[in-house]
C-alpha positions in Angstrom: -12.4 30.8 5.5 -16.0 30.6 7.4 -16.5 26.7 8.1 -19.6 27.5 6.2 -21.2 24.5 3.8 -21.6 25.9 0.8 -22.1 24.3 -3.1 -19.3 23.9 -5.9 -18.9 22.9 -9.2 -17.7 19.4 -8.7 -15.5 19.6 -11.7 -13.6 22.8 -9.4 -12.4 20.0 -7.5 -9.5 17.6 -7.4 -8.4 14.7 -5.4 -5.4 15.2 -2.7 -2.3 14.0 -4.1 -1.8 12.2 -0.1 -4.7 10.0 -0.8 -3.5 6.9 1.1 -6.4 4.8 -0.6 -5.2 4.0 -4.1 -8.1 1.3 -5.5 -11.6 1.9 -5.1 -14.5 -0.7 -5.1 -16.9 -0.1 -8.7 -19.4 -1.9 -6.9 -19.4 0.8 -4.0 -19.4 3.6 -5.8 -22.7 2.5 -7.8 -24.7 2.0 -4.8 -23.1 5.4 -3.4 -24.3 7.2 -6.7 -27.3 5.6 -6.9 -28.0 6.7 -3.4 -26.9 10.4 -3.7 -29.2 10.8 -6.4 -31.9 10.0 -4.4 -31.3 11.4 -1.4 -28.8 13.7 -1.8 -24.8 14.0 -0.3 -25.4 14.5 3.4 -22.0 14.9 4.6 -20.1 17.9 2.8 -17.0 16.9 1.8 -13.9 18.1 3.2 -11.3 20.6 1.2 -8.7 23.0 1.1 -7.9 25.7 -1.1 -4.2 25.6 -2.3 -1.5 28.1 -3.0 -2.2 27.7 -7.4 -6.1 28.7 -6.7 -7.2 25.0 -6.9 -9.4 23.2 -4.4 -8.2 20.1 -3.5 -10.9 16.9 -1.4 -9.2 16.3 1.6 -12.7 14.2 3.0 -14.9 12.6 0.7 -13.3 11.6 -2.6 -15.6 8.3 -2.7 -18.7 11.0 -3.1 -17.0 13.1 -5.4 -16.3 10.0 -7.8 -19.7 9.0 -7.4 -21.4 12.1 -8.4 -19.7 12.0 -12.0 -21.8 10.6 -15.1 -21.5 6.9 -14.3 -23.3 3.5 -16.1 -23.7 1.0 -13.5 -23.4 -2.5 -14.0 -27.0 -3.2 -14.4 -27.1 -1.1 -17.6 -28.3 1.8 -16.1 -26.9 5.6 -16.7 -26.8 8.0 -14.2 -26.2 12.0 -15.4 -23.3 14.1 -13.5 -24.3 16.0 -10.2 -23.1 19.3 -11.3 -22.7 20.5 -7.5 -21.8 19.6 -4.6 -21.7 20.6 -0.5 -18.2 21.2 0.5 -16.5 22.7 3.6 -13.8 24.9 3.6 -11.0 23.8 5.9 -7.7 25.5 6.3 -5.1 22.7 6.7 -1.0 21.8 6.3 0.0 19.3 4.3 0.4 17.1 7.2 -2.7 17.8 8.7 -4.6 17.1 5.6 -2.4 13.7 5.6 -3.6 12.8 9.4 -7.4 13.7 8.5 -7.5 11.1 5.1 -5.7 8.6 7.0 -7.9 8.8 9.8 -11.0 8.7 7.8 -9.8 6.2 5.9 -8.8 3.7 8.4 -11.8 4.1 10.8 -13.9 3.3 7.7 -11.3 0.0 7.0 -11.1 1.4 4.0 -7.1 1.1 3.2 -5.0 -2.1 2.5 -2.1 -3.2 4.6 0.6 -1.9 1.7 -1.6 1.5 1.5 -1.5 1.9 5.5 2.4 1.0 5.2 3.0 4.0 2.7 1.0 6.4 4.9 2.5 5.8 7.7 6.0 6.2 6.5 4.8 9.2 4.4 3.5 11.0 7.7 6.7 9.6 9.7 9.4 11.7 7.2 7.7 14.4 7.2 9.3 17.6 9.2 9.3 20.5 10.7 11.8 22.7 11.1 14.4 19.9 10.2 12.7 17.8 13.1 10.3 15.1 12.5 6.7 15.8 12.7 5.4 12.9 14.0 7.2 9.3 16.2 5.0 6.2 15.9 4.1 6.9 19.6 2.3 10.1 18.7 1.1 9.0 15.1 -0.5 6.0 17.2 -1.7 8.4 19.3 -3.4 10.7 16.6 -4.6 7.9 14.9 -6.0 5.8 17.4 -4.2 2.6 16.6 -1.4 1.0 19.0 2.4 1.1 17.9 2.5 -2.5 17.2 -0.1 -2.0 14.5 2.1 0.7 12.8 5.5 -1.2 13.5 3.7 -4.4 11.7 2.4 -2.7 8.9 5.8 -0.6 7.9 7.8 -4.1 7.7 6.2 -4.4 4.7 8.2 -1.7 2.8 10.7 -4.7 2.6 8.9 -6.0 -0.2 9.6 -5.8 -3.2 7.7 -4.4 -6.6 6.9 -8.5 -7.3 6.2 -8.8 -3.6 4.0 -6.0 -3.4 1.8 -6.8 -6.5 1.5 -10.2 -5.0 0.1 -9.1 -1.9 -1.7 -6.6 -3.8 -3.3 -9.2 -5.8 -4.0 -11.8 -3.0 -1.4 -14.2 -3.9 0.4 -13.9 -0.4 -1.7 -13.8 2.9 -1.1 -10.4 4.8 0.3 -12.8 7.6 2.8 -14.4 5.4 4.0 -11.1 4.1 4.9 -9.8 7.7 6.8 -13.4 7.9 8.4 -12.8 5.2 9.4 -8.9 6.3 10.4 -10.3 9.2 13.5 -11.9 7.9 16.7 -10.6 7.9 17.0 -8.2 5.0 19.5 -10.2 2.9 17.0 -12.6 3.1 14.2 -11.0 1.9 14.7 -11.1 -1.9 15.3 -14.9 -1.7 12.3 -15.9 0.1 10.0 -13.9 -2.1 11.8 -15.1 -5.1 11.4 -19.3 -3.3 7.9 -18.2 -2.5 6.4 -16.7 -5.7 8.7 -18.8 -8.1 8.2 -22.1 -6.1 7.9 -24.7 -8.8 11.0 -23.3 -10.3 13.4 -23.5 -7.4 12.8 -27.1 -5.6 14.7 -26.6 -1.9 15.9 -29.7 -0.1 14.4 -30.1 3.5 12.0 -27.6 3.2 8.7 -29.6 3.5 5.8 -28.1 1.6 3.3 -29.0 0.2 3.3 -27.4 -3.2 0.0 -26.2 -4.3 -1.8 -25.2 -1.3 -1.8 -22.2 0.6 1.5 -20.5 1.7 1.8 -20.8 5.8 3.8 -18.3 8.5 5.3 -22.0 9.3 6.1 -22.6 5.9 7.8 -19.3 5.6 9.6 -19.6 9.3 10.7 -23.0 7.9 12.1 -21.5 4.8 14.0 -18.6 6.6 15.5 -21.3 9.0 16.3 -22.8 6.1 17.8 -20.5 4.0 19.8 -18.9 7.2 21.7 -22.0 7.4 22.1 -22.3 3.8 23.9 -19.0 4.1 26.0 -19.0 7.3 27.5 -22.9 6.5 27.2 -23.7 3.0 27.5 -26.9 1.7 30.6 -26.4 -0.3 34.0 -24.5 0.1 33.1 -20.4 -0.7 36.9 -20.1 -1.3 37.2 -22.4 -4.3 37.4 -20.5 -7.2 36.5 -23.6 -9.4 33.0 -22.9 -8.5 32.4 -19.4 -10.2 31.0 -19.8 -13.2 33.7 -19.5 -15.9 33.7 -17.0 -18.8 34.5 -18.6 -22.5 35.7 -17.5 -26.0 32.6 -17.7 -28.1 34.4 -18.8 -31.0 37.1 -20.9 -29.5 36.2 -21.8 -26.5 39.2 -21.1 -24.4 38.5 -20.0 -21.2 39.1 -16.2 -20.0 40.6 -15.2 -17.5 
């Protein structure tokens, strides 16, 4: 197809199911709307047709959601822009992947976890049974330096709780890394420590419960908990330590 801008039914169009960006600010989208009906969309979004006949955004899924029927906060409705300016751009999957994560990222619009995903999305894909893309080059297509891509796919350690925690502002980006940074064993019991703190007290582990989580308060957990593992205080070999299974009724113990 011509790169000619021309004007679709915006309802023709769908998001790209490789949208790195998964939340998107209300607030943001009112002013947008309230701005493209008074001046108009200037940049034409970005799509590609797909194999089914459907036209997917590949740029510009914060103008598309701002041209449907929306009530702002203040009260106000705004009607649906019927149409909009697209451009037609022939793309792979992973080259519609490298353009949203691109515009995303040079607009700060993406999260640490969403950056994390996309990365590691891009990295397995292949070609040809080969991978597509090393974090050298996806640095390099991206304009960011390894580091920032090694620092942001440690945090696939998290877990689900870990995630939503971050997710929700509960742990600092800084003490997530921290926390990713850990052996993997460890992992699961400093997030549990961390987000459950009042319920599991740790000896020698000075904290001051209530305030903000530190990166020194995690390190001294994980130096903690390290030692806890490699010499614990007790004998692992004695089985009169395992919990012990009884007979509900008589109380005998089974063996």
């Amino acid at each position: 197809m011509s790169e000619q801008v021309i004007c679709i039914p915006r309802k023709s169009l769908k998001p790209c199911a490789f949208q790195p960006r998964k939340t998107f600010d209300e607030g943001k989208l009112d002013e947008l709307a309230r701005s493209i009906r008074n001046q108009g969309i200037i940049s034409p979004l970005i799509v590609r047709k797909l194999a089914d006949g459907t036209t997917e955004i590949v740029a510009g899924e914060c103008r598309w959601r701002s041209t449907a029927a929306r009530t702002l906060e203040s009260g106000e409705k705004l009607a649906e822009v019927p149409e909009v300016p697209v451009l037609y751009r022939t793309l792979t999957d992973i080259e519609a992947q490298e353009m949203m994560l691109v515009e995303n990222m040079q607009r700060n619009d993406l999260t640490p976890l969403e950056e994390c995903d996309a990365f590691a999305r891009i990295l397995a894909e292949k070609k040809e049974g080969k991978p597509v893309h090393t974090q050298a080059t996806l640095a390099a297509k991206i304009g960011k330096s390894e580091s920032v891509i090694q620092s942001r796919l440690t945090l696939a350690k998290l877990s689900k709780e870990g995630r939503a925690a971050l997710a929700a502002g509960k742990l600092a980006y800084r003490v997530a890394r921290r926390i990713c940074e850990a052996p993997s064993a460890l992992v699961p019991k400093i997030e549990d420590a961390i987000l459950n703190e009042k319920k599991y007290p740790i000896d020698r582990w000075p904290r001051n419960f209530g305030a903000p989580m530190t990166v020194e308060d995690v390190s001294k957990l994980i130096e903690h908990l390290s030692v806890w593992i490699t010499n614990p205080p007790f004998n692992v070999a004695d089985a009169s330590l395992m919990p012990q299974k009884s007979h509900p009724e008589t109380g005998e113990r089974i063996k």
